[in-house]
C-alpha positions as CSV (number, residue, x, y, z in Angstrom):
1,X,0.0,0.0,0.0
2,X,1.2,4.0,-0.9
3,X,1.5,5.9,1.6
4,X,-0.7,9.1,1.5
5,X,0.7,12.3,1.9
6,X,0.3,14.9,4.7
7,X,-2.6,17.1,4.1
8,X,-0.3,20.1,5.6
9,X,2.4,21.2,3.2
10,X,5.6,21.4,3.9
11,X,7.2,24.6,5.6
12,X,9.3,24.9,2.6
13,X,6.2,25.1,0.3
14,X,4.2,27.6,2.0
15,X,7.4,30.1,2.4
16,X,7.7,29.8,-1.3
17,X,4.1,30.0,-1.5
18,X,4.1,32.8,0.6
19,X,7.4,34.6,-1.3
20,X,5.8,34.4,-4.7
21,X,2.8,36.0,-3.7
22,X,4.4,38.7,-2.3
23,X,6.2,39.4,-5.3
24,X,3.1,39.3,-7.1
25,X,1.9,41.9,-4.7
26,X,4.8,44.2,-5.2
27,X,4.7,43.7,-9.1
28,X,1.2,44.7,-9.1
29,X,1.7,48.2,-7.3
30,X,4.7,48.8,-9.7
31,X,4.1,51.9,-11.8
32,X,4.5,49.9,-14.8
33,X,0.7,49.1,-15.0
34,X,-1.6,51.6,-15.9
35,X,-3.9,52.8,-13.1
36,X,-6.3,53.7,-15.7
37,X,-6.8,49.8,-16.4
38,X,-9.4,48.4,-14.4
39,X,-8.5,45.3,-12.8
40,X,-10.8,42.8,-15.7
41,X,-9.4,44.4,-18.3
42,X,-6.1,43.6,-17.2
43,X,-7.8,39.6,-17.0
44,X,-7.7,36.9,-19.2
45,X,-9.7,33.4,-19.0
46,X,-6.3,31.4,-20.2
47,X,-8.2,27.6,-19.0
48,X,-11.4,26.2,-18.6
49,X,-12.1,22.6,-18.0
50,X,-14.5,20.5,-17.3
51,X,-12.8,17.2,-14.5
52,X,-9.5,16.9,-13.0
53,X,-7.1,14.5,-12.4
54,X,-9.5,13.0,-9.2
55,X,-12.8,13.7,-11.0
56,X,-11.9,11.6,-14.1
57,X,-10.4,8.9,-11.4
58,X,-14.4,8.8,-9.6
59,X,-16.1,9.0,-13.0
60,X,-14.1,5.7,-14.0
61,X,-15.1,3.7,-10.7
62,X,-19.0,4.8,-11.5
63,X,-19.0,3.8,-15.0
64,X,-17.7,0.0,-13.6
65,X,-19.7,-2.4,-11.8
66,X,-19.1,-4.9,-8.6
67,X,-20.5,-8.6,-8.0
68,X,-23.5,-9.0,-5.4
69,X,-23.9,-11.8,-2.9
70,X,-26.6,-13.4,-5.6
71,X,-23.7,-13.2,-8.7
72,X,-25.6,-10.5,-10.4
73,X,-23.4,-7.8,-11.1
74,X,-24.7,-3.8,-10.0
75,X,-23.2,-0.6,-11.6
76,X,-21.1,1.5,-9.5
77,X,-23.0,4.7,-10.4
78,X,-25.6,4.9,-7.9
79,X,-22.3,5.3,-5.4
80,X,-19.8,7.2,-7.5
81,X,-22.0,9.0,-10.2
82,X,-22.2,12.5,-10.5
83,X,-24.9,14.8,-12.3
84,X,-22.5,17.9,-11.5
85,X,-18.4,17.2,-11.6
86,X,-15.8,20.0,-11.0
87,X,-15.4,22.8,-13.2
88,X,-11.7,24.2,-13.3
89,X,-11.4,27.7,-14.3
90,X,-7.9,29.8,-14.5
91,X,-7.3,33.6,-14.7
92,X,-4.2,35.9,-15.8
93,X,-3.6,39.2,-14.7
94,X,-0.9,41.7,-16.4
95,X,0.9,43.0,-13.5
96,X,3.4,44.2,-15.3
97,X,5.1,44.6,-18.5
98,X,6.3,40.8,-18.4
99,X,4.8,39.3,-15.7
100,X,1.0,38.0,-15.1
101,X,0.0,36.8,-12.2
102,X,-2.4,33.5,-12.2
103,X,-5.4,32.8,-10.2
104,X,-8.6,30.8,-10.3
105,X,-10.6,28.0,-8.8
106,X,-11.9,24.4,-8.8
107,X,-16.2,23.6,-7.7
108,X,-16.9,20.9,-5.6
109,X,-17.8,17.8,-6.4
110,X,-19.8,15.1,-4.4
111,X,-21.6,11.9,-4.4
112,X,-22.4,9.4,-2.0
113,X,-19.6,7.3,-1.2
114,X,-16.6,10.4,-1.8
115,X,-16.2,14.0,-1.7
116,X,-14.3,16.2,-4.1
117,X,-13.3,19.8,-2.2
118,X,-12.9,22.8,-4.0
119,X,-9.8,24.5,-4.8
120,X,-7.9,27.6,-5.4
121,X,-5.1,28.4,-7.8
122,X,-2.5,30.9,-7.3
123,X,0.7,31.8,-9.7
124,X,3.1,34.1,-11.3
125,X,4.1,33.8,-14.8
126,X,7.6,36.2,-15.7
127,X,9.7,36.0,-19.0
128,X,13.0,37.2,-19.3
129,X,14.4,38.7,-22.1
130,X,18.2,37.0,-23.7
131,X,17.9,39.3,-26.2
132,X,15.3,40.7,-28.7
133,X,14.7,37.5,-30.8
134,X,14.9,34.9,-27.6
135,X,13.3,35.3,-24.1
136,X,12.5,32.5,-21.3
137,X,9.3,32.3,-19.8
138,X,8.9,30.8,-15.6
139,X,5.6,29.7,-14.7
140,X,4.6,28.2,-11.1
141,X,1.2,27.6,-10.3
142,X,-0.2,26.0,-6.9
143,X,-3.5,24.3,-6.3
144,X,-5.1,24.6,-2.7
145,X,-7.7,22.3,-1.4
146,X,-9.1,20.0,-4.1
147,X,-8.8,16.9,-1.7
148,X,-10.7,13.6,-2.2
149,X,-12.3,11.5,0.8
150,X,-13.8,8.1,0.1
151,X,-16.5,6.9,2.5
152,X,-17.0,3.2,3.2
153,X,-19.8,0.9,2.3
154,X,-22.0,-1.8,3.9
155,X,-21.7,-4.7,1.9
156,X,-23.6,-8.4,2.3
157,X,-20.9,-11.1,1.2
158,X,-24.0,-13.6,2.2
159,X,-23.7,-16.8,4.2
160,X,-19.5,-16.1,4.1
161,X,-19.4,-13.3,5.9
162,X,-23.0,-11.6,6.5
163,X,-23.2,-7.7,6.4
164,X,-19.5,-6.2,6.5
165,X,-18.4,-2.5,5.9
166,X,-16.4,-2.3,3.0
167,X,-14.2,-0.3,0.5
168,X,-17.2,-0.1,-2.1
169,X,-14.2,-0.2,-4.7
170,X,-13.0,-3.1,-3.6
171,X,-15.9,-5.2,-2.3
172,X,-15.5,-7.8,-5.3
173,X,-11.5,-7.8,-5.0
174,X,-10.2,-11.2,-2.8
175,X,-9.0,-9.1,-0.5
176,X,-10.5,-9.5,3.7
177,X,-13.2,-6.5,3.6
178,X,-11.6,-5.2,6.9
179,X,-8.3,-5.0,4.6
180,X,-10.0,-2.8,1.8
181,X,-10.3,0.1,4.1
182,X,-6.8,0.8,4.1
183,X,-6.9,1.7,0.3
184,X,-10.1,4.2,0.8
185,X,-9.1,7.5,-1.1
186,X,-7.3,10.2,0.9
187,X,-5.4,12.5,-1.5
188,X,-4.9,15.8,-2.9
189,X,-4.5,16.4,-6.4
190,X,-1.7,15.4,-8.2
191,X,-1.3,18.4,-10.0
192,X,-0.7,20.5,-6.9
193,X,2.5,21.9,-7.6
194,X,3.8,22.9,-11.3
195,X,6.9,24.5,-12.1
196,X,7.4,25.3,-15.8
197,X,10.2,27.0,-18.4
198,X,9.6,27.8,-21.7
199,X,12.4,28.8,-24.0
200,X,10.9,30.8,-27.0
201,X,13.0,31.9,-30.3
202,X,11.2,35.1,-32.5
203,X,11.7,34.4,-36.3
């Protein structure tokens, strides 16, 4: 079994967290953007997406099924199906002549055996100029929250076992039903964290 990380992060990531926002800050009250610009029409929708990494994990689990006591097989759906998934929507911001700060958010999502939190995105993008054909661009982006629960099931494995709560997941796997409960989700999204450089040559 994985071991699932610490929902705190790590000192080292909120100081950086913390530092890059500041800068942001500071960039923002430089006298490089014009006060006349209102604060939308300095903003850009750059992404807009419907699932994540952990929303496309759920919908996969509700579009399987699991074997019943009686050999008939039941879709997942009723358990991990959701009418309304998360919607992921990111922002840009010119705070300055070559930097844009980042920002946005992810929606809840929920169904009856997990929850899906919603999120915040926060980010600086900066490009730095080699010379006037070649520049490179630094992007960092965080995502807050966006962590998945699973809740456990009540499954009836019959004359075996009688009524026994369950990893609904893995209520058909041969694993002991008391064992599935140590692989119920508990995660944050994968994608919390992205550092990216982008080396760009004008023709």
């Amino acid at each position: 079994m994985t071991e699932t990380p610490e929902k705190e992060c790590p000192l080292r990531v909120k100081r950086l967290i913390v530092r890059f926002l500041c800068l942001g800050v500071a960039l923002a009250l430089s006298p490089q953007v014009t006060v006349a610009q209102s604060f939308w029409e300095r903003t850009d929708l750059a992404s807009l997406s419907l699932g994540s990494p952990l929303s496309d994990r759920t919908r996969a689990v509700s579009l399987d099924s699991y074997l019943l006591s009686t050999g008939a097989y039941e879709s997942f759906a009723p358990l991990y199906g959701t009418g309304r998934r998360t919607i992921r929507a990111l922002f840009r911001t010119d705070i300055g002549a070559k930097t844009e700060g980042l920002w946005g958010f992810a929606t809840p999502e929920s169904a009856p055996s997990y929850d899906l939190s919603a999120g915040l995105s926060l980010g600086l993008t900066h490009r730095i100029d080699i010379d006037e054909n070649r520049s490179v661009t630094l992007m960092v982006l965080f995502r807050l929250g966006e962590w998945l629960s699973e809740d456990s099931c009540t499954a009836d494995y019959g004359a075996i076992g009688g009524a026994r709560e369950v990893n609904c997941r893995l209520s058909g796997s041969p694993l002991p039903p008391e064992e599935t409960l140590d692989y119920l989700w508990e995660e944050r999204t994968p994608d919390w964290g992205l550092i990216r450089f982008a080396y760009t040559i004008r023709f």
